[in-house]
SEZA-962248 format. One record per residue (C-alpha): residue number from 0; residue in one letter; x, y, z. Coordinates in Angstrom, 1 decimal, decimal comma, m for minus. Each point is the difference from the previous one (the first is absolute). Layout:
BEGIN
 num residu     c1     c2     c3
 NUM      A      X      Y      Z
...
This chain:
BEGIN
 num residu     c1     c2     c3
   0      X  m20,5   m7,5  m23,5
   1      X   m0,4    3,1    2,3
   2      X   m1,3   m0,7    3,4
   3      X   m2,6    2,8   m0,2
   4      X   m2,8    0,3   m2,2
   5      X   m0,6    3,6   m1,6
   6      X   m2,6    0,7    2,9
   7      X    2,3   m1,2    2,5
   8      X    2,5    2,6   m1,9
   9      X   m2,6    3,0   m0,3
  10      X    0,2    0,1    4,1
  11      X    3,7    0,3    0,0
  12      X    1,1    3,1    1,4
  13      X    3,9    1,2    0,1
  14      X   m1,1    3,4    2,0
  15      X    1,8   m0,9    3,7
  16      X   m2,7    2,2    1,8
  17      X   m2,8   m1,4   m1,7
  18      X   m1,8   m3,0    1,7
  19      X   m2,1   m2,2   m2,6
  20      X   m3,6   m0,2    1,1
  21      X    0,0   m3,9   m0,4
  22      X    1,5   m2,3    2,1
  23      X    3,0   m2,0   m1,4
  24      X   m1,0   m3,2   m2,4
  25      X    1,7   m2,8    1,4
  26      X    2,5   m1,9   m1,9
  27      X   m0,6   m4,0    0,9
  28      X    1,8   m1,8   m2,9
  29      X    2,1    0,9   m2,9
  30      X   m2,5    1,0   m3,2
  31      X    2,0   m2,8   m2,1
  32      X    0,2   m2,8    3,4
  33      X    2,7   m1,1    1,5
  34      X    2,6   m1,5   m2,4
  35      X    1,6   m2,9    0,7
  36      X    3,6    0,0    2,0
  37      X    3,3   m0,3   m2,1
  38      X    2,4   m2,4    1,0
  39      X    1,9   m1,8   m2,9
  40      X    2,6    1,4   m2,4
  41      X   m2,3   m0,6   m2,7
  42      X   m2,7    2,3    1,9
  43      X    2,4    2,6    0,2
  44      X    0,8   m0,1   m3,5
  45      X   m3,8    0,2   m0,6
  46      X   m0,5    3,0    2,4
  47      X    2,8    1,8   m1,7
  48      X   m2,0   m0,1   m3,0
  49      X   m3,0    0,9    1,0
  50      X    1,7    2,8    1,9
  51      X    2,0    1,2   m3,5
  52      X   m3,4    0,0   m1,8
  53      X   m1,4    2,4    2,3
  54      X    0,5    4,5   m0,5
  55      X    0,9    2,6    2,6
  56      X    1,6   m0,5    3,6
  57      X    0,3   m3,7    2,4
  58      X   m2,2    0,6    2,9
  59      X    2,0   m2,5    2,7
  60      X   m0,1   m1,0    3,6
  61      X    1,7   m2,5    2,2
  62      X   m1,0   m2,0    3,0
  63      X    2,5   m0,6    2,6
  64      X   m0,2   m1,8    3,6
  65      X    1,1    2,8    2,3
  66      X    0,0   m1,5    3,4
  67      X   m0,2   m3,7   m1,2
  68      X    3,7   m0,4   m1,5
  69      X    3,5    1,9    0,3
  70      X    0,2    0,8   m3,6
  71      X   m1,9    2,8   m2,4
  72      X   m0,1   m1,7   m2,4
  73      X   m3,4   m0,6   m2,3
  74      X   m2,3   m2,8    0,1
  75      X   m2,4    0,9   m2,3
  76      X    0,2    3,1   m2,8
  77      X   m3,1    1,2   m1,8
  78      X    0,1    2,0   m3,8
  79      X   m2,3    1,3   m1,6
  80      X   m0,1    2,2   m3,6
  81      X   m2,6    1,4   m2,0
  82      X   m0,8   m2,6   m2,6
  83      X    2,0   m2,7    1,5
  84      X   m2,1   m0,7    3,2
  85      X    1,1   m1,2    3,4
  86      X    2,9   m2,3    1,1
  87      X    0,4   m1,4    3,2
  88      X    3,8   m2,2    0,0
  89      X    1,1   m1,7    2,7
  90      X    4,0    0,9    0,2
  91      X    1,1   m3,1    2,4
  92      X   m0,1   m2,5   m2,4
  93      X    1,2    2,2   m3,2
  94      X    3,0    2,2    1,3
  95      X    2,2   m1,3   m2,4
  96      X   m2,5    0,3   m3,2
  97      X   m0,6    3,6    0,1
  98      X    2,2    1,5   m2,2
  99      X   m3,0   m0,4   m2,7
 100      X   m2,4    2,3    1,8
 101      X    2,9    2,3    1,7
 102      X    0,4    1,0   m4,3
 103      X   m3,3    0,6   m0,2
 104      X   m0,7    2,2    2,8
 105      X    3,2    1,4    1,1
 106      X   m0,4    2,6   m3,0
 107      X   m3,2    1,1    1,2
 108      X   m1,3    2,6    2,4
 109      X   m1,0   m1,2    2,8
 110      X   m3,3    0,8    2,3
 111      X    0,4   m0,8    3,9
 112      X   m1,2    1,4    3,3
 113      X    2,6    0,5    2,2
 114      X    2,5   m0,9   m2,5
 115      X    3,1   m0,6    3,0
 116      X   m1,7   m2,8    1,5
 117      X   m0,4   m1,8   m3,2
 118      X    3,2    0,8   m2,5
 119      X    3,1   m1,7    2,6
 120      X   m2,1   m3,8   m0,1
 121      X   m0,4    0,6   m4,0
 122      X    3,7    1,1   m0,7
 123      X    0,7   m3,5    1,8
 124      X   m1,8   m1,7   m2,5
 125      X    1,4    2,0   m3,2
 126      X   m2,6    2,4   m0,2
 127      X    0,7    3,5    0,1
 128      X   m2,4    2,7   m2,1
 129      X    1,8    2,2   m2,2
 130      X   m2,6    2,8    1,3
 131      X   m2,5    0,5    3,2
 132      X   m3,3    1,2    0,7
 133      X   m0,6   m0,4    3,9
 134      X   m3,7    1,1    1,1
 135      X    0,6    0,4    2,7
 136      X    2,8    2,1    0,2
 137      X   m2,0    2,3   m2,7
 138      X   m2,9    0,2    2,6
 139      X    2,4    1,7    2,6
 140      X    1,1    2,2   m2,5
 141      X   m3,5    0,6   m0,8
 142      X   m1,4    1,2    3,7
 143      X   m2,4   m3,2    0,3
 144      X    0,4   m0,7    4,3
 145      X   m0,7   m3,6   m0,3
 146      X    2,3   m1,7   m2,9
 147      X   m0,6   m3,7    0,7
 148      X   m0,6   m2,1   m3,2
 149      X   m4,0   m0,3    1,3
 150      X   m0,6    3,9    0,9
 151      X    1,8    1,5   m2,9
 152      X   m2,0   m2,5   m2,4
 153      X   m3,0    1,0    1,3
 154      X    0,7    3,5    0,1
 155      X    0,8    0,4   m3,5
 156      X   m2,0   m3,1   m1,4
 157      X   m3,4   m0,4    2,3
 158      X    1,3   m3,4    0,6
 159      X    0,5   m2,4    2,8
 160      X    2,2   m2,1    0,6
 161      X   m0,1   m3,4    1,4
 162      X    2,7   m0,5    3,6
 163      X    1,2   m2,6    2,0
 164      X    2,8   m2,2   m1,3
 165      X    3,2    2,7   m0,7
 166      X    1,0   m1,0    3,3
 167      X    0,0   m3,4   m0,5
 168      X    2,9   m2,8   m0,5
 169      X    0,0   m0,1   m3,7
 170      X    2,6   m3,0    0,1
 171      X   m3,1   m2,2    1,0
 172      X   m0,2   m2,6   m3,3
 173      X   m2,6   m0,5   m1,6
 174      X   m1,4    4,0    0,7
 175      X   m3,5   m0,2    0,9
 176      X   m2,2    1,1   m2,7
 177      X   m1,6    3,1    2,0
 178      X    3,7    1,0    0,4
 179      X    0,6   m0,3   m3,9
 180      X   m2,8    2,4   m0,5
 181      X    1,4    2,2    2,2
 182      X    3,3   m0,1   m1,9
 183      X   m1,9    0,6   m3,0
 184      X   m2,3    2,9    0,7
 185      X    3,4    1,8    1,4
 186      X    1,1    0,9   m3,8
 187      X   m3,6    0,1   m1,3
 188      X   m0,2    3,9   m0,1
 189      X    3,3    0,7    0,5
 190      X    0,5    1,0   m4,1
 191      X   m3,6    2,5    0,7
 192      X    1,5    1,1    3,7
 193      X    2,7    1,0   m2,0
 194      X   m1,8    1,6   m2,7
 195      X   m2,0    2,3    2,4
 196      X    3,2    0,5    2,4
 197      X    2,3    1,7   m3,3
 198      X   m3,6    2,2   m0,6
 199      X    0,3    0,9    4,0
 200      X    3,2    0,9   m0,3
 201      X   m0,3    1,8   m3,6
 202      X   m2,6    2,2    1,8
 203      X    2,0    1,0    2,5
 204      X    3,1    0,9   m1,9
 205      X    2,0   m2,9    1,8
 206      X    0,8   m2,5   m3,0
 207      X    3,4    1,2   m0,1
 208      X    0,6   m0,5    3,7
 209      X   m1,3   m3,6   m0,5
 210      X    2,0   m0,9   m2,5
 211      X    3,0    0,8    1,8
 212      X   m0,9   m2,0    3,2
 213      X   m0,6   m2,9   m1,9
 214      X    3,1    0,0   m2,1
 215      X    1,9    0,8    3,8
 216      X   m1,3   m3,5    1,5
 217      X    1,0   m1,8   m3,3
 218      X    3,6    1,9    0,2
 219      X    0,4   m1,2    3,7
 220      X   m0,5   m4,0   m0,1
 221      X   m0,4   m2,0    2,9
 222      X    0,7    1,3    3,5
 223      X    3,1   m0,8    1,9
 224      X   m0,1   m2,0    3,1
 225      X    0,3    1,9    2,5
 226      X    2,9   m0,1    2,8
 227      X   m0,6   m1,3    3,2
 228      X   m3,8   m1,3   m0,1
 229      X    0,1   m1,9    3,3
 230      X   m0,5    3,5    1,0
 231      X   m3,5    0,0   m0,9
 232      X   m0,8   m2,9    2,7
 233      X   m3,4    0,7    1,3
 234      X    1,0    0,9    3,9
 235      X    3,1    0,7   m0,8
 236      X   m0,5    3,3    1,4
 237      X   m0,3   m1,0    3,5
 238      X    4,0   m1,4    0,1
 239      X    2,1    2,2    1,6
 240      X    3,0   m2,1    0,0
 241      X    2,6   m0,6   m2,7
 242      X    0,3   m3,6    1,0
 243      X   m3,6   m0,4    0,2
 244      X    0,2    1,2   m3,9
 245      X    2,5   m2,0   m1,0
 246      X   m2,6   m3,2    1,1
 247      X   m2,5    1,5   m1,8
 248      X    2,3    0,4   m3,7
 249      X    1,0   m4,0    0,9
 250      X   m3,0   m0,7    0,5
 251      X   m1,5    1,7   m3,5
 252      X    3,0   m1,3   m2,0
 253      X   m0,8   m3,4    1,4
 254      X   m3,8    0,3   m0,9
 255      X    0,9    2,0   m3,3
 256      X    2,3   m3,2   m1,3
 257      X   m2,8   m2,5    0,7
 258      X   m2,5    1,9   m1,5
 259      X    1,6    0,5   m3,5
 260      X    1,0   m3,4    0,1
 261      X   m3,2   m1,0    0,5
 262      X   m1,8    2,8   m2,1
 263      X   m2,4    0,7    3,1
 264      X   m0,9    3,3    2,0
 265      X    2,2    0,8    2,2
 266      X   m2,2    0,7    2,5
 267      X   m1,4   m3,6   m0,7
 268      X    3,0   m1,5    1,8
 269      X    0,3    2,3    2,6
 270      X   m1,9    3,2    1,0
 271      X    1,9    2,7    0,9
 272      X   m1,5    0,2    3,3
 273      X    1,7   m3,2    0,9
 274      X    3,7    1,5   m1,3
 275      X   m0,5    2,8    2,3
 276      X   m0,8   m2,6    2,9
 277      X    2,5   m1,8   m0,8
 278      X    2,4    1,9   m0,4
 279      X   m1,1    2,0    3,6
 280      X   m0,2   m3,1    2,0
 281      X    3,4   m1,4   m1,8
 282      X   m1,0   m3,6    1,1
 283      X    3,0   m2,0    0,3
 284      X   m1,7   m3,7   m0,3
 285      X   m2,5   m1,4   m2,0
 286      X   m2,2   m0,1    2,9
 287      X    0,6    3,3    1,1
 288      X   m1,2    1,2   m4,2
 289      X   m2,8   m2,6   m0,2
 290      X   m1,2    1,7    3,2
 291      X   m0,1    3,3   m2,0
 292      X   m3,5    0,8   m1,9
 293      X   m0,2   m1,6   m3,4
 294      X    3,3   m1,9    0,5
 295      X   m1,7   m3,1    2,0
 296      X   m2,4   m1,0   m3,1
 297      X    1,0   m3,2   m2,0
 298      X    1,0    2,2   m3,1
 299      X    2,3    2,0    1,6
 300      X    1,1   m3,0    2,5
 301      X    2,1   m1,1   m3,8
 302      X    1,9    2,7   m0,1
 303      X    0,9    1,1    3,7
 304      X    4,0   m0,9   m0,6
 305      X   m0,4    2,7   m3,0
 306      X   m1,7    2,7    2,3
 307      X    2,6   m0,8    2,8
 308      X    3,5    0,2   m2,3
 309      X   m1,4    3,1   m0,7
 310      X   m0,1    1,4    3,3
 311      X    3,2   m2,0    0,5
 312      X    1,8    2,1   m2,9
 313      X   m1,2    3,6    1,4
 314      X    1,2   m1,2    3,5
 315      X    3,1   m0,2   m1,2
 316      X    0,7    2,6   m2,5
 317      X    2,4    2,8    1,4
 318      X   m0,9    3,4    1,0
 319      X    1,6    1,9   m2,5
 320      X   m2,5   m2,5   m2,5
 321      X   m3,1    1,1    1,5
 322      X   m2,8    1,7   m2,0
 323      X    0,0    3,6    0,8
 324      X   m3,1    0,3    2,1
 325      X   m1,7    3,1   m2,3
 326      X    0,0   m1,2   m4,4
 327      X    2,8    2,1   m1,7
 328      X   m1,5    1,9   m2,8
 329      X    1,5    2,4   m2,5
 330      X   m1,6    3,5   m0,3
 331      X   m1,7    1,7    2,8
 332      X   m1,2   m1,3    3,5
 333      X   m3,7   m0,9    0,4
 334      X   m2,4    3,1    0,1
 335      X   m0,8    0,1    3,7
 336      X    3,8    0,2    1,2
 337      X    0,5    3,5   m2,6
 338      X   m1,7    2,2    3,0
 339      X    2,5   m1,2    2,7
 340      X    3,3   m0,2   m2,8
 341      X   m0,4    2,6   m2,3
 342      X   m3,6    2,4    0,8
 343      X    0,8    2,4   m2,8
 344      X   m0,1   m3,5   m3,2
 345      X   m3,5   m0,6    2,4
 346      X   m1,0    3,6   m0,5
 347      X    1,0   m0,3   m3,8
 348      X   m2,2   m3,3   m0,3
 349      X   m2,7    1,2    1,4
 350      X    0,2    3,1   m2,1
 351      X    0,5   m2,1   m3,3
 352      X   m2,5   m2,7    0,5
 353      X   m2,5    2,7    0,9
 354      X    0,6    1,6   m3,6
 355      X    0,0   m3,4   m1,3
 356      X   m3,5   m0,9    1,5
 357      X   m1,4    2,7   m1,4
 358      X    1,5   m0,2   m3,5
 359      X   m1,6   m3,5    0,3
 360      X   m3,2    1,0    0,2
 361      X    0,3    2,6   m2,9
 362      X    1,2   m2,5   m2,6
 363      X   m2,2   m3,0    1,4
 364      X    3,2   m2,3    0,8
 365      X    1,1   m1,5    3,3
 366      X    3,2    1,3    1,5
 367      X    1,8   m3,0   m0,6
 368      X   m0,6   m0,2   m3,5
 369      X    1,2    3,0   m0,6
 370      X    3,2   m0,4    1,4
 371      X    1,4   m3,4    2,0
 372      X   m0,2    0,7    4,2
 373      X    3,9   m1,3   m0,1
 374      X    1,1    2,5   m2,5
 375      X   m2,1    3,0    1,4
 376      X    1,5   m0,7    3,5
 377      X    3,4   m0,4   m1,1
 378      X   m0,2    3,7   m1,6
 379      X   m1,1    1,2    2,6
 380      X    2,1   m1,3    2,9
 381      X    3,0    0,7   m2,4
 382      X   m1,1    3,5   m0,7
 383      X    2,6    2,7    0,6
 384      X   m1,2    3,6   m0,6
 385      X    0,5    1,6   m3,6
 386      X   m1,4    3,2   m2,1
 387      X   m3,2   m0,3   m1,3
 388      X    1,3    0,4   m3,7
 389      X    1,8   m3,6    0,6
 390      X   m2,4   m1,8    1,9
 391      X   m1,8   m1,3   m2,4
 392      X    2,9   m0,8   m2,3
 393      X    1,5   m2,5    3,2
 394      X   m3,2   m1,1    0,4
 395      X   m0,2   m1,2   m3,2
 396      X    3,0   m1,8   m0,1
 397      X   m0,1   m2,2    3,1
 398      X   m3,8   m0,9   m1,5
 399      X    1,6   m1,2   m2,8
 400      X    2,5   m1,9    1,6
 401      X   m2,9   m1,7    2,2
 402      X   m1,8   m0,6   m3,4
 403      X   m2,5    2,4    0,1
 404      X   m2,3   m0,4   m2,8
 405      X    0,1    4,0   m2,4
 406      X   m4,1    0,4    0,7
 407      X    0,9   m0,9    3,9
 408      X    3,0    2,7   m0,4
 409      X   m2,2    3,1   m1,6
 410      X   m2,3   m0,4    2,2
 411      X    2,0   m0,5    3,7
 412      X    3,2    2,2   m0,8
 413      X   m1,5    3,5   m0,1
 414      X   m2,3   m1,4    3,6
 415      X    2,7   m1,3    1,7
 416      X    2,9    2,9   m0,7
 417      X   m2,9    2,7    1,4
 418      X   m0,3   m2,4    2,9
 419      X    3,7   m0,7    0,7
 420      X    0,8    3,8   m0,4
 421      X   m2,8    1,0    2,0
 422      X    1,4   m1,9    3,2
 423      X    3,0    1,3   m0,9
 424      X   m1,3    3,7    0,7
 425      X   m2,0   m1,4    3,0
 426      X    1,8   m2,8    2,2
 427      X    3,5   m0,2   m1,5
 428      X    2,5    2,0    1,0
 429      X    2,2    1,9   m2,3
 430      X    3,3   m1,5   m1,1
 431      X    1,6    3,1    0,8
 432      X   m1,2    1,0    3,0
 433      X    1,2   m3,3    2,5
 434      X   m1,9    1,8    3,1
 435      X   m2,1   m2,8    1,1
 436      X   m2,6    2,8    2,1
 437      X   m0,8    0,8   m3,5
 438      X   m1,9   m3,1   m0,7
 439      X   m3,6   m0,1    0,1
 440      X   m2,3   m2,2    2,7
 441      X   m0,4   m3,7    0,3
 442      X   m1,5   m1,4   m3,1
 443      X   m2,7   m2,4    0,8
 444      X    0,4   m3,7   m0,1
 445      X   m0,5   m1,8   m2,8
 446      X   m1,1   m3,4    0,4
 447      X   m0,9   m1,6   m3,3
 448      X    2,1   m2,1   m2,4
C-alpha cells in the first residue's frame, strides 16, 4: 500500500523551482504499522516469500552503530516492495540463514539513499543487488541543494519525515519500538521517491547520466582501507616530532587491536586527545600516565601497562624506523603548497576549476560530480603543454583511466582542453623558447583542496 493517498499525490510537484503552497504532511507511522522484527531462519524463509510475491524494485536500508562499535556492519535491515509490504530482520542472530532471502533479492533492483554507506555491511551478509537506484545520488545529479533522505522527500513528495534515532547505537537489543518506526518509515516512500526522482531526471535529460553512476558504484565494491589511518588522529597536527609520531601510531595500533577485539569505538577506549597527550608527555611510569588527563580514571587505570608498552615500543624503535613526519601520498602535493612549488599547475587550477564552476552551474551538477577532485587535480598538476587539436584526445584518455564515467567525459573534455590550452597561451611558457623572462607574472595562490 502507497504511503500517500491520491490528495496527498495531487500536491506532488517534481518542478525544483517550484515551492508547494502547503506545508509538508508529516509521516508518523508506516500506513501498514510497524511489522514485527525477523529473527529466526524460519522468519527469513517467510520474508523471502513475501518479498518474491511482491513486483518492481526492493526499497532497502540498513542501521548500523557508527560511533558505538569498531565494525560496519548491520544491525538491523529494512525491505520493502510493492505488494509484499515491509520487513524489518534483525541480521545478528540470522547471519548464517540468509542465503534464502539473498536469492530473492539479490536479482532485484535495488532503491537506497546514499547507496555507499549501506551496500559494504550488506555484501558482508550475502547481499549484493544485481542493480541500484541511489536517491540520493540522483538528487545531486538533479540540482536539488539539500539531498538528505528528509529534504529531498519532502521536496518531491510534500512529506515529512520523522528524525532522531539514525544516529543511534542500533546494536542496543531489544530496539525500542519508537526506533523500529523509525527504521520502518526510512523505506516507506523510498519505491514513490524513486518514482518521482527517474521523472526529475527524465525531465531534465539526465536518465542516462544516472544510469551510469549507479552501475559505477555497483562496479566499484567496498572501499579499501586506507594506508596509514593513525594519521587521522584528532591533534595530530600539532606534533612536530617524528618520535612524538611514532607514540601517537603505538598508541592507535594499541587502541585499534582492543577495539576490534572488543567490537567497540575506538574512541570509546581512548580519545584521541589522550594519544596525543600521551604520546607528548611520553610518561615513563604508571604514575607519571595516570597523572595525564583521562589516564587516572578506573577504566583506563586496567590498561595502563598496554598504554605504556606502547610508548615503550616507539622509544625504542630506530631512527631510520620513524614515521616520516608529513603522510606520503601518490599524485600531487596538497593544494596550498602548488603556489610556492610549481605557480604555473596553481595558475592552471585556478583556470580549470574556474571553467569547471561555471560549467557546473550550466548543467545543474556539483563540480565534484562531474569529475572526482583527485582525478581533476592529478590532470592538472600532470599537465604538460600540447596543440589544441590533441588536447582533448589526452584528456580523454587519462579520464578513462581514472574511470571517468562517458556522460562525465562529453561533458568535461571539450571544458577542460579550452582551459588547459588557454593557460598554456597565458602563464606557461613555450617549450621552445627556455627564456624564463618570458614567463608571465605570479599567479595567485590557490588555497582550496
Amino acid at each position: 500500500m502507497s504511503a500517500m493517498s491520491s490528495n496527498d499525490a495531487s500536491d506532488v510537484t517534481n518542478d525544483g523551482d517550484n515551492v508547494d503552497a502547503h506545508a509538508p504532511t508529516p509521516l508518523l507511522a508506516p500506513a501498514d504499522g510497524v511489522p514485527a522484527v525477523v529473527d529466526t531462519a524460519e522468519g527469513v524463509v517467510a520474508a523471502a516469500e513475501m518479498l518474491a510475491g511482491g513486483h518492481g524494485p526492493l526499497a532497502v536500508d540498513a542501521e548500523r552503530a557508527s560511533g558505538f562499535r569498531y565494525s560496519q556492519r548491520a544491525y538491523l535491515l529494512q525491505f520493502r516492495r510493492r505488494g509484499a509490504g515491509t520487513i524489518l530482520l534483525d541480521p545478528i542472530p540470522v547471519t548464517g540463514a540468509l542465503e534464502p532471502l539473498a536469492s530473492v533479492i539479490n536479482p532485484l533492483e535495488w532503491v537506497l539513499h546514499s547507496a555507499d554507506q549501506d551496500l559494504p555491511g550488506l555484501a558482508e551478509l550475502g547481499l549484493v543487488p544485481a542493480a541500484l537506484y541511489d536517491t540520493e545520488l540522483a538528487g545531486r545529479l538533479a540540482g536539488f541543494e539539500r539531498v538528505g533522505l528528509g529534504p529531498i522527500v519532502e521536496r518531491t513528495l510534500g512529506l515529512s519525515l520523522q528524525k532522531g534515532h539514525g544516529a543511534a547505537d542500533w546494536s542496543t537489543r531489544p530496539l525500542p519500538d519508537s526506533w523500529l518506526n523509525y527504521a520502518a518509515l526510512d523505506v516507506e516512500v523510498l519505491l514513490e521517491l524513486h518514482d518521482a526522482m527517474t521523472e526529475e531526471l527524465a525531465a531534465k535529460n539526465k536518465t542516462e547520466w544516472a544510469r551510469q553512476e549507479f552501475a559505477h558504484i555497483l562496479a566499484l565494491g567496498p572501499a579499501k582501507p586506507k594506508p596509514d589511518r593513525w594519521r587521522k588522529t584528532s591533534g595530530i597536527h600539532a606534533v612536530k616530532s617524528a618520535r612524538v609520531l611514532a607514540s601517537v601510531r603505538e598508541l592507535w595500533r594499541s587502541r585499534d587491536e582492543i577495539a576490534a577485539h572488543r567490537d567497540i569505538a575506538p574512541s570509546r577506549i581512548l580519545p584521541d586527545s589522550a594519544i596525543v597527550a600521551a604520546a607528548t608527555a611520553d610518561p615513563k611510569t604508571e604514575g607519571e600516565l595516570r597523572a595525564l588527563p583521562v589516564f587516572g580514571g578506573p577504566r583506563q587505570r586496567r590498561s595502563t601497562k598496554v598504554w605504556l608498552s606502547a610508548l615503550e615500543r616507539a622509544r625504542r624503535l630506530p631512527t631510520e624506523e620513524l614515521p616520516p613526519k608529513s603522510a606520503p601520498f601518490d599524485g600531487p602535493p596538497p593544494v596550498n603548497r602548488w603556489a610556492r612549488r610549481e605557480p604555473e599547475a596553481a595558475e592552471r587550477l585556478t583556470t580549470v576549476r574556474t571553467a569547471m564552476t561555471a560549467l557546473s552551474e550550466e548543467v545543474e551538477v556539483p563540480v565534484e560530480n562531474l569529475l572526482m577532485p583527485d582525478l581533476l587535480r592529478r590532470l592538472v598538476w600532470d599537465w604538460t603543454p600540447v596543440e589544441r587539436d590533441v588536447a582533448e584526445d589526452i584528456i580523454d584518455k587519462k579520464l578513462t583511466e581514472g574511470r571517468a564515467r562517458p556522460w562525465q567525459r562529453d561533458l568535461v573534455v571539450p571544458v577542460l582542453a579550452d582551459a588547459l590550452i588557454s593557460g598554456q597561451q597565458t602563464g606557461i611558457p613555450e617549450q621552445t623558447s627556455g627564456n624564463p623572462a618570458q614567463e608571465s607574472g605570479t599567479p595567485e595562490q590557490v588555497t582550496g583542496g
